[in-house]
C-alpha positions in Angstrom: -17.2 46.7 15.2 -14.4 47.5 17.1 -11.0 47.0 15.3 -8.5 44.8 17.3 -4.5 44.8 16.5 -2.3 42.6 18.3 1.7 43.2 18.1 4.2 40.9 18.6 6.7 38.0 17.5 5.4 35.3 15.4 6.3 32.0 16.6 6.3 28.5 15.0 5.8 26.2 18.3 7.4 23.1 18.5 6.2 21.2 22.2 7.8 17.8 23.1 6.9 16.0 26.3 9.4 13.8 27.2 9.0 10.5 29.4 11.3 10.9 31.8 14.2 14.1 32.1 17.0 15.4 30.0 20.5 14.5 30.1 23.1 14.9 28.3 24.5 12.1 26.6 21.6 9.8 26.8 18.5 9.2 24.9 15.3 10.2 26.7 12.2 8.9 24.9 9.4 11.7 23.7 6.0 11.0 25.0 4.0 13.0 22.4 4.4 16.1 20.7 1.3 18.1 21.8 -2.3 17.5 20.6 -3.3 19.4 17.3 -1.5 20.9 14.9 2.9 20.0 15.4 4.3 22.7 15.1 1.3 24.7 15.9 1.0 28.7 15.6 2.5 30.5 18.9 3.5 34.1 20.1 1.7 35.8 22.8 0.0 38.0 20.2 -1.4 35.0 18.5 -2.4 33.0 21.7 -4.2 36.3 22.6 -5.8 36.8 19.1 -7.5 33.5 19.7 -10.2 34.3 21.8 -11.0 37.2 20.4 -11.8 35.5 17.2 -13.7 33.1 18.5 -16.2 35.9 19.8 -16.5 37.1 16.5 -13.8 40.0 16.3 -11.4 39.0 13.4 -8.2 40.6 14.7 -4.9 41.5 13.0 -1.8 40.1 14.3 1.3 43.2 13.3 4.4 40.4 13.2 6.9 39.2 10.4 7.3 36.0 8.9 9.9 34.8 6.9 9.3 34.0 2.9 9.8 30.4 3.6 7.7 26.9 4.6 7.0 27.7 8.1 6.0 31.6 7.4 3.2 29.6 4.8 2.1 27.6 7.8 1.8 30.0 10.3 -0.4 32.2 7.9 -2.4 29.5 7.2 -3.2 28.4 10.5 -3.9 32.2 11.6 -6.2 32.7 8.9 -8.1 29.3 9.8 -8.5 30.7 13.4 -10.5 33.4 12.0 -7.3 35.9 12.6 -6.4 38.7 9.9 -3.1 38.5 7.6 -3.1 42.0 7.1 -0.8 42.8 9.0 1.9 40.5 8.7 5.1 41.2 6.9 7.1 38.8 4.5 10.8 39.6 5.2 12.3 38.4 1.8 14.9 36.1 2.6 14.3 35.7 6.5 14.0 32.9 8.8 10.2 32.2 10.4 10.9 32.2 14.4 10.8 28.6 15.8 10.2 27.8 19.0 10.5 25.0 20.8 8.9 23.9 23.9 10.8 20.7 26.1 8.4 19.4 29.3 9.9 17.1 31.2 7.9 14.4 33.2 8.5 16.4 36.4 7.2 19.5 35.1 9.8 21.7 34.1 10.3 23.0 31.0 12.8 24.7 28.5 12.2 26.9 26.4 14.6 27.2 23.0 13.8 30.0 20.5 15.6 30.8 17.1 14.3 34.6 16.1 15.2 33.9 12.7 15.7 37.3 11.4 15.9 39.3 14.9 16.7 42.7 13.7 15.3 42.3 10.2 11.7 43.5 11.9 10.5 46.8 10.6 6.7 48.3 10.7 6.0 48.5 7.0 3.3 51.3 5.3 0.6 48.4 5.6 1.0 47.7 9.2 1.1 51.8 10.1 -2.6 51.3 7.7 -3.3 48.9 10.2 -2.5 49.9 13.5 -3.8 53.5 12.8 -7.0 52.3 11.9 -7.4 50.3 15.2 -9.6 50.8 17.8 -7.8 49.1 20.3 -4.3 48.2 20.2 -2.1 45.3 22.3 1.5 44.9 22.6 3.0 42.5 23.8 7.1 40.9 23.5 7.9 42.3 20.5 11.4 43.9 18.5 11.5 46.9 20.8 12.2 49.4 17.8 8.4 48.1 16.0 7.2 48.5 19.6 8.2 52.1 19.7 6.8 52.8 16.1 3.5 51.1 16.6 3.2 52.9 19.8 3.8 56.0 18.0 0.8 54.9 15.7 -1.8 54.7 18.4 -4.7 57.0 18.0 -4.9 59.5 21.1 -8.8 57.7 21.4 -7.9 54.2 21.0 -7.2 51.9 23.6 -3.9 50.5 24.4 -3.3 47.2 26.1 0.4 45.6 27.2 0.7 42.4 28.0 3.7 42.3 29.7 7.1 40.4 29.7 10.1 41.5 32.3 12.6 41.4 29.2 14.6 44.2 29.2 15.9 43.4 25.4 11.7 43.6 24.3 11.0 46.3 26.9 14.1 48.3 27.9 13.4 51.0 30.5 12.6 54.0 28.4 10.0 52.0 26.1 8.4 50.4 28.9 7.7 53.5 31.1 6.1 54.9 28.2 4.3 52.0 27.1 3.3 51.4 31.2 2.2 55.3 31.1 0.0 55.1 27.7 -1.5 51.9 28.4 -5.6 51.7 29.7 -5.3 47.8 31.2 -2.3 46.3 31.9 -1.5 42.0 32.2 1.4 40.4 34.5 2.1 37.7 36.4 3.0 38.2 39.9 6.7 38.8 39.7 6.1 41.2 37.1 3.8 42.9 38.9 6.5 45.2 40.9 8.7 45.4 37.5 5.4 47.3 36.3 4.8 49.1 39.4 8.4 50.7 39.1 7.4 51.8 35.3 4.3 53.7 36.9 6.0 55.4 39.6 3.4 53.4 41.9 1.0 55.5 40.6 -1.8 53.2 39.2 -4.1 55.8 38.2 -7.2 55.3 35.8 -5.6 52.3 34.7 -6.4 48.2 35.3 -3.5 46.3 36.0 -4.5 42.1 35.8 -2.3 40.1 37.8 -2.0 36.4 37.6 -0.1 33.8 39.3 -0.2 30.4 37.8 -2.6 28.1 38.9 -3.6 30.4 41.9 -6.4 33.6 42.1 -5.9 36.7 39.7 -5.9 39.4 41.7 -7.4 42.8 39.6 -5.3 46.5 40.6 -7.5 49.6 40.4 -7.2 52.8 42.2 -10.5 52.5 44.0 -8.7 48.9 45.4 -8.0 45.1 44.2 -10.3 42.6 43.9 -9.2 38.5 43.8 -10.9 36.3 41.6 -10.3 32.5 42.2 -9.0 30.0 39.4 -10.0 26.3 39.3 -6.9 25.1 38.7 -6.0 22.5 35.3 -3.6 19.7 35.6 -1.9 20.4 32.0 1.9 19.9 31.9 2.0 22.8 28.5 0.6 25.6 29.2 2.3 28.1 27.2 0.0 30.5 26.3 -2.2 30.7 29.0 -1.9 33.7 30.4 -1.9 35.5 26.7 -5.1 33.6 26.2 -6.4 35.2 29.4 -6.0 38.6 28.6 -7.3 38.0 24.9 -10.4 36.6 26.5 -10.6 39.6 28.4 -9.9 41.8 25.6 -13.0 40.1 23.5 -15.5 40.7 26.0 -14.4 44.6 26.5 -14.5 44.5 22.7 -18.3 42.9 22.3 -19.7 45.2 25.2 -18.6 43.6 28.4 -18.6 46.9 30.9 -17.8 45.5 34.3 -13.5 44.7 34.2 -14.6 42.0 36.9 -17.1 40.1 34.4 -14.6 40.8 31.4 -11.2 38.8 33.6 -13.9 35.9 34.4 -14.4 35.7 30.8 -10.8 35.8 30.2 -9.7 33.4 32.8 -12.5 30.8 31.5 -11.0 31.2 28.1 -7.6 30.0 29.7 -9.2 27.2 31.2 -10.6 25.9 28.1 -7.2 26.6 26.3 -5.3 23.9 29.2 -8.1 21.6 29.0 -7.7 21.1 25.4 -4.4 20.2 26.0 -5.2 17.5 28.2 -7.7 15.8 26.4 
């Protein structure tokens, strides 16, 4: 079976829909505070691990949690999604990341993270176990120097994936031309999509770069040409996630033998779908 290794920040998510808009010095009521789990399990890595454990892949998720009541949680909560704890780090003393998510009635939201121990992040002996033995590797936001040393790590015949953020603290230049360069299939959203462009030189090459943009088609980058694929758009007001869920979707049916790129984004894109209409339930 192939051996999947997700990289990136763990994340306690914290989402509040308020009735009405913020201001300060006045009270706006909450509306509710997400369905599920509050706070729930987040990080791009883990919204992308999701999928791919429900096809039947246990991933591993290389992140760091702190030694205190929310690192517990988020273990637990990975581990009941069928996601691997192998590959998570205690930092003794450190501060889970929390994260939380503010939607206003009019659809915007903000977005308020405490990194907890930012800087504290090192890849340990038992993650460099873990992401050597993968067969199939995906970064994504991450403390840039474990980014470096985990892309150090990958075997020259595994597959690397990057799903991408245009955050120049998680992805300065240097690391993300190389990580642009090394990667087999690459996810962005539309305005990241000429960030990653730059990093290649405009050279696509063997490569598959997926390109979403919200609620409208994906559009899929080869050399041979690009090929749109049409969402049905879901009326969710959180959709954090989604387009981590889309490329882990994608991922899983690479993973359990899915050879046509076009079949394996429809599969990915359905995954997101199902992720939004949870949420509106």
């Amino acid at each position: 079976m192939t051996r999947i290794v997700l990289v990136g920040y763990a994340s306690l998510d914290h989402p509040i829909q308020l009735d009405g808009v913020y201001r300060p010095h006045w009270t706006t009521p909450i509306r509710h505070r997400g369905g599920g789990a509050w706070p729930r399990a987040g990080g791009c890595h883990y919204y992308a691990a999701l999928p791919i454990a429900r096809a039947g892949i246990r991933p591993s998720l290389v992140t760091w949690i702190g030694d205190d009541d929310f690192g517990a949680l988020y273990r637990r909560q990975c581990v009941a999604a069928g996601i691997a704890d192998d590959g998570m780090a205690v930092v003794a003393d450190g501060a889970t990341p929390l994260c939380f998510l503010v939607y206003e009635d009019n659809g915007a939201c903000a977005c308020l993270i405490d990194f907890g121990m930012a800087g504290r992040e090192t890849v340990t002996p038992e993650q460099e176990k873990v992401l050597t033995a993968a067969d199939l590797v995906c970064l994504t936001v991450a403390p840039p120097a474990a980014s470096r040393h985990a892309l150090d790590l990958v075997r020259p015949d595994a597959t690397l994936a990057w799903v991408t953020k245009n955050d120049p603290v998680s992805f300065p230049p240097r690391l993300r031309d190389k990580i642009a360069h090394r990667s087999r299939i690459i996810f962005c959203n539309k305005r990241e999509l000429a960030w990653v462009d730059e990093a290649l030189g405009g050279a696509i090459g063997d490569r598959t770069i997926i390109e979403t943009n919200g609620a409208s088609e994906i559009t899929v980058h080869r050399a041979q040409g690009e090929v749109t694929i049409p969402v049905s758009p879901v009326a969710a007001t959180d959709t954090t996630g989604a387009g981590d869920t889309l490329a882990g979707g994608t991922l899983a049916a690479l993973a359990a033998g899915e050879t046509d790129i076009i079949a394996a984004v429809h599969a990915g894109a359905a995954a997101a779908g199902d992720l939004l209409r949870q949420r509106t339930a």
